[in-house]
C-alpha positions as CSV (number, residue, x, y, z in Angstrom):
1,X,1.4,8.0,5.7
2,X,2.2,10.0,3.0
3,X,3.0,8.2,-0.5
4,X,5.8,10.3,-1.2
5,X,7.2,9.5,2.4
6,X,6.6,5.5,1.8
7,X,8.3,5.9,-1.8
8,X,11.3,7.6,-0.4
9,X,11.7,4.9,1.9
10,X,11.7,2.1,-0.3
11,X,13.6,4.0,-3.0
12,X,16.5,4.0,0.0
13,X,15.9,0.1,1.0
14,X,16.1,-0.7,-2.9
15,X,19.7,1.2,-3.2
16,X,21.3,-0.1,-0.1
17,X,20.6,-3.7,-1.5
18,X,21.4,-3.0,-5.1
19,X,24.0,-5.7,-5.9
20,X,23.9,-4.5,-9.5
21,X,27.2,-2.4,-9.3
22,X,27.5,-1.5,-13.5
23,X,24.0,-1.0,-14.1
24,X,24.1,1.3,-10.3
25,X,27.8,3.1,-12.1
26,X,26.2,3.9,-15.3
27,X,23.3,5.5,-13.5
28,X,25.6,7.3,-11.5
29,X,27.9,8.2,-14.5
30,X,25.0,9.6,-16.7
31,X,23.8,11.7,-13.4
32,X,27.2,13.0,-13.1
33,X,27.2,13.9,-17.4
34,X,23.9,15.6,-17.2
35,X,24.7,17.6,-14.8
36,X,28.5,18.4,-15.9
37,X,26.3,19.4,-19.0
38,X,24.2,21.5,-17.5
39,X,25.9,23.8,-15.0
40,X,30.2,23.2,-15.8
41,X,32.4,21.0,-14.5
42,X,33.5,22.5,-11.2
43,X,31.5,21.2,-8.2
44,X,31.8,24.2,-6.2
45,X,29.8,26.2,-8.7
46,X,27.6,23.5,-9.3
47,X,25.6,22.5,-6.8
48,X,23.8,19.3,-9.0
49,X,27.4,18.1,-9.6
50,X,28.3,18.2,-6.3
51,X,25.3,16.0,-5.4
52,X,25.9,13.5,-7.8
53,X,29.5,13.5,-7.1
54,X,28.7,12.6,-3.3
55,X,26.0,10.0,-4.6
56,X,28.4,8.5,-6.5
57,X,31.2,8.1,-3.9
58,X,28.9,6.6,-1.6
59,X,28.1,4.3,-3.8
60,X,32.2,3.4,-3.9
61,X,32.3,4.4,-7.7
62,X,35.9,4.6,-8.6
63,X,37.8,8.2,-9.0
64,X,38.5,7.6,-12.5
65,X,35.1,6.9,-13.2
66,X,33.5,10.0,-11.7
67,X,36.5,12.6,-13.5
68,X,35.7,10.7,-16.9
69,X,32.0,11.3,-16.4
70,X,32.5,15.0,-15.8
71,X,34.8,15.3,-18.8
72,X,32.0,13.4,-20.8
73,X,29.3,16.0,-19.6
74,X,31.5,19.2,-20.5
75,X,32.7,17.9,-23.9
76,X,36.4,17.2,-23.4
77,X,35.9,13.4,-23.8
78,X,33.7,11.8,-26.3
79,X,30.6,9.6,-25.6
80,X,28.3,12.2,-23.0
81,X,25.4,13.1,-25.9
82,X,22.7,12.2,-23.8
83,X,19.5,14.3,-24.0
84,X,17.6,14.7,-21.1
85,X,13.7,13.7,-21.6
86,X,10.9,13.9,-19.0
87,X,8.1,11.7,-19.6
88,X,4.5,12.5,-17.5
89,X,1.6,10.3,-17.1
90,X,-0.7,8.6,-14.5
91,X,-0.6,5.4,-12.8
92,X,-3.6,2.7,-11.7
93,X,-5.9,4.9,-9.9
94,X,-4.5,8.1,-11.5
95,X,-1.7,9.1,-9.5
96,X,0.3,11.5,-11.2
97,X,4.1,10.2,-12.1
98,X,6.8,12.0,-13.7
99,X,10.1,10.2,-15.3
100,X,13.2,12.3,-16.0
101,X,15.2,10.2,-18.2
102,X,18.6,10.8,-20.0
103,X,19.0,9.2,-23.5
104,X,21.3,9.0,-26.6
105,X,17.9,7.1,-28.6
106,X,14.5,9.2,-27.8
107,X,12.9,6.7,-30.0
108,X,14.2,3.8,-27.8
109,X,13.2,5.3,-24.4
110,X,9.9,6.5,-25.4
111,X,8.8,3.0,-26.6
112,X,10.1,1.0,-23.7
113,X,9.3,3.9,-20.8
114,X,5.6,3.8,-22.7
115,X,5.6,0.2,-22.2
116,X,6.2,0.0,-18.8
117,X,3.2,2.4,-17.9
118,X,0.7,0.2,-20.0
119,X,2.0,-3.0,-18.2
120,X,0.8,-1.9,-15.2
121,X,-2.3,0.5,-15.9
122,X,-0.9,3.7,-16.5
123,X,-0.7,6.1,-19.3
124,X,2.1,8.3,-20.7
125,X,0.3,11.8,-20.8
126,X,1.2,14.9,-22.7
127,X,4.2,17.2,-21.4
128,X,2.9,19.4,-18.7
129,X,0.0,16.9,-17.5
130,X,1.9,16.6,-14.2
131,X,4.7,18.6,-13.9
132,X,2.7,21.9,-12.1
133,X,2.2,19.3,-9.0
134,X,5.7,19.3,-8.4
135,X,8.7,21.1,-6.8
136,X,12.3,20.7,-7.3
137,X,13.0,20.1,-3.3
138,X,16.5,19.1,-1.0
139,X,15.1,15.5,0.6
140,X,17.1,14.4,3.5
141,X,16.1,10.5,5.4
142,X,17.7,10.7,8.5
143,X,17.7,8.5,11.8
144,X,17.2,10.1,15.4
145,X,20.3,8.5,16.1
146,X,19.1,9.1,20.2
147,X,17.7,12.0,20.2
148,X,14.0,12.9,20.7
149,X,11.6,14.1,17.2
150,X,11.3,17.0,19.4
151,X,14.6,18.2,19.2
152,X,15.2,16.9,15.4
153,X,12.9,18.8,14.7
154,X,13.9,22.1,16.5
155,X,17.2,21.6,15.0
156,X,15.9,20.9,11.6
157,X,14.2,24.0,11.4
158,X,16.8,26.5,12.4
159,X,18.7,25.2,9.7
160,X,16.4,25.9,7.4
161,X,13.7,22.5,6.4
162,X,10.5,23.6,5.5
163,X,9.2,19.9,6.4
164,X,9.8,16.9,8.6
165,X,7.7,13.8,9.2
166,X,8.1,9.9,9.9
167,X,8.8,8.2,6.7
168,X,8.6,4.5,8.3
169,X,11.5,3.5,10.3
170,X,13.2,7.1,8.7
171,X,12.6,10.5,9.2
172,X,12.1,12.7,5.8
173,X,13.2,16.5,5.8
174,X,12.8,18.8,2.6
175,X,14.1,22.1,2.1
176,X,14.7,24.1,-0.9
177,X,17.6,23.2,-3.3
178,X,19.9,25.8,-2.4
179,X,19.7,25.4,1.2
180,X,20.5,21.8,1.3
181,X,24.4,21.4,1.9
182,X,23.7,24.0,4.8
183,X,21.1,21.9,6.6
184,X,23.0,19.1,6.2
185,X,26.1,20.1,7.2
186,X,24.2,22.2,10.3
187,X,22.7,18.3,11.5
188,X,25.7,16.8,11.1
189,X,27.7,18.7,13.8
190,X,24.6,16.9,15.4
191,X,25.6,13.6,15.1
192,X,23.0,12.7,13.1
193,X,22.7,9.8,11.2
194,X,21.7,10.5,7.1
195,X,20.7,8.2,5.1
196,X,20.5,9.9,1.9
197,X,20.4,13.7,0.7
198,X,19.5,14.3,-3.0
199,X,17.4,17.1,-4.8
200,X,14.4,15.9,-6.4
201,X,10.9,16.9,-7.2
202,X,8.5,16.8,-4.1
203,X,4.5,16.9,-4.9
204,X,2.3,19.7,-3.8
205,X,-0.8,17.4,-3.0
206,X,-1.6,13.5,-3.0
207,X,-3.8,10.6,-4.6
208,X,-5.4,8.2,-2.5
209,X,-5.1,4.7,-3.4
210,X,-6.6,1.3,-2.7
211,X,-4.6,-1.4,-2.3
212,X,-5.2,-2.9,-5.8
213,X,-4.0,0.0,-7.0
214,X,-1.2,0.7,-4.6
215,X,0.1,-2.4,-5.8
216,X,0.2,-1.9,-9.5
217,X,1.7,1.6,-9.1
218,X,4.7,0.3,-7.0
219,X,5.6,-1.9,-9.5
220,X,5.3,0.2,-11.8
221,X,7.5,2.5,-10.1
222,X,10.0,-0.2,-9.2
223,X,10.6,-0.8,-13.0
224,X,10.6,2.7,-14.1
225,X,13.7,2.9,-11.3
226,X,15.1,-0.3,-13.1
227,X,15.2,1.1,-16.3
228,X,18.7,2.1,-17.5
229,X,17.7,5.2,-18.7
230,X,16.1,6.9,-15.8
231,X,17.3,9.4,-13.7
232,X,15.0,10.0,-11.3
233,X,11.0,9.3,-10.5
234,X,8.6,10.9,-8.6
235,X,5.0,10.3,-8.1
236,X,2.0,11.6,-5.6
237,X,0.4,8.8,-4.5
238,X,-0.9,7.4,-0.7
239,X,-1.1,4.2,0.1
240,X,-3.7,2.7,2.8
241,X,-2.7,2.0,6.3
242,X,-3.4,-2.1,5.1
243,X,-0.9,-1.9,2.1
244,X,2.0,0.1,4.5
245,X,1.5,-2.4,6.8
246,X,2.0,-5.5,4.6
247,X,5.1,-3.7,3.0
248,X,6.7,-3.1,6.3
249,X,6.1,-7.1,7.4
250,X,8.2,-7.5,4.2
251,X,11.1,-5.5,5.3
């Protein structure tokens, strides 16, 4: 099973039981900043804010909340200086991880997201160290929702995913940025069930770990999620068949 695959589908378990609902709205709040930022406020022309607008409602975030954000990120309300700040390193076993963070103390978040990595045999690395294994990628978890893999997948490739495999109990598609609200809204008039659609950055290749390791490197991807700061993380790791298995009694 591929670690990215696992990751995915604990990163889902761990949202759907987040009880945390400010720290979960800030997160939310600073995604929907960045991007206002980044690209303008108008969702339609703006295909980050439209996903963090959609990840943010189905999280129940108020209205308000979600138009102050956006006015935050374009500079017609006070408070949305954040300044995006990718941190790259390795984790036990050297598995690459990359950490996109958004800050209004670089100082701060560099400490604490150093921290974290040492706490659990990593390293911080220099910019770059990691970033070349990645792509920016749609990620869609889905349920068959009745229907066979067979047919998923024929319908998930005449909408246009480059990839679908089991992700556990979930099936994981990816497709490139640009083409995700078509392949989503193409399975839909399916029926099919999603569990979460987001852009984010997809490895090229994977690090086999042992269990020890697999171990240290969750939790030190479970905190790096935790920490206010972070936006998003992504990592290229594999986990053995004894480790998935454990996790999966867990669930």
């Amino acid at each position: 099973m591929a670690g990215h695959s696992h990751w995915a589908g604990i990163k889902h378990k761990k949202k759907k039981e987040d009880k945390k609902r400010g720290k979960l709205f800030s997160k939310l709040s600073k995604k929907i900043m960045s991007a206002a930022r980044r690209g303008g406020g108008d969702p339609e022309h703006n295909l980050e804010l439209e996903y963090a607008i959609e990840r943010a409602k189905e999280a129940d975030m108020p209205k308000d909340n979600i138009e102050r954000a956006i006015l935050k990120g374009t500079g017609e309300l006070d408070g949305g200086q954040l300044e995006p700040v990718r941190y790259e390193g390795y984790s036990s076993g050297g598995a690459a991880v990359m950490v996109d963070t958004l800050t209004d103390n670089r100082n701060r978040t560099a400490s604490e997201i150093k921290k974290i990595f040492s706490e659990h045999g990593g390293n911080v690395g220099t910019s770059g160290c990691v970033s070349w294994l990645f792509k920016t990628k749609g990620l869609i978890l889905l349920r068959l929702n009745g229907m066979s893999e067979e047919q998923v997948f024929d319908l998930a490739v005449e909408s246009g995913a480059e990839d679908f495999q089991e992700a556990g109990d979930l099936y994981e598609l990816t497709c490139s940025a640009e083409d995700l609200h078509d392949v989503q809204n193409a399975l839909k008039e399916e029926g099919l069930e999603f569990e979460s659609a987001e852009i984010t950055q997809i490895p090229q290749n994977y690090v086999d770990l042992d269990a020890n390791d697999g171990r240290k490197t969750l939790k030190l991807m479970d905190e790096l999620e935790d920490h206010d700061d972070v936006e998003n993380v992504a990592s290229n790791f594999n986990l053995p068949e004894e480790l998935v298995e454990e996790l999966r009694d867990e669930e």
